[in-house]
C-alpha positions, 0 to 999 in steps of 0.5 A: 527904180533902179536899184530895183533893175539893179537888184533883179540884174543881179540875181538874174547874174548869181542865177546864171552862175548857179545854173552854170555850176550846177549843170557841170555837177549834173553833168558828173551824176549817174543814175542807172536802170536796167530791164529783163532781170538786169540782162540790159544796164543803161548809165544816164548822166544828171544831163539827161545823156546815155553814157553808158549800155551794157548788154549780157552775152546770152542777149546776144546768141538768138539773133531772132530775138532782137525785138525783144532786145530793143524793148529792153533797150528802150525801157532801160534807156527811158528810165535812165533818163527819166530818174536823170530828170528828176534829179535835173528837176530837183537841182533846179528846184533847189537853185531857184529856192536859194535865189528866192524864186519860189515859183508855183507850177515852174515843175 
C-alpha cells in the first residue's frame, strides 16, 4: 500500500514539474489573429494573455466609426485567445500522456 501512495506521490511531483516547465514554454508562444482584412493585429501568449494590439491608422480617422472598431477588436481578440487554448489544451494533453494519464473526456 504504500509503495502504491509512494509511486502516485511521485507522478503526482514529476507532474507538478512538468506543468511548471510547461506553462513557462507557453507563456513564450504567440499565435496572432487579426479581423477586417488585417486592419486589427491581436498577439496572445500560449498563456491565454493579449500581449499585443495593433491597429491600422485609417481605423482611426472616422471617429464615428468606433463600433465597428470594437467588433474587430473583439473578434481579433477572442480568436487570438482561442488558437492560445487550443495550444494550451494540446500541451497538457501531451504532459498528461507522458505521465501515463490517459483520461478520456479531461478535454
Amino acid at each position: 500500500m504504500s509503495r502504491l501512495l509512494g509511486g502516485l506521490l511521485q507522478k503526482a511531483q514529476g507532474l507538478k514539474e512538468k506543468a511548471k516547465k510547461v506553462k513557462a514554454e507557453l507563456k513564450a508562444m504567440t499565435v496572432e489573429s487579426s479581423a477586417g482584412n488585417g486592419a486589427v493585429k491581436v498577439v496572445a501568449n500560449g498563456d491565454k494573455q493579449i500581449i499585443s494590439i495593433k491597429l491600422n491608422k485609417e481605423l482611426l480617422e472616422n471617429p464615428e466609426d468606433i463600433e465597428s472598431l470594437k467588433d474587430l477588436i473583439f473578434t481579433a481578440s477572442n480568436d487570438a485567445l482561442s488558437k492560445a487554448g487550443v495550444i494550451q489544451k494540446d500541451a497538457a494533453k501531451k504532459v498528461l500522456g507522458e505521465m501515463g494519464l490517459n483520461i478520456p473526456g479531461i478535454f
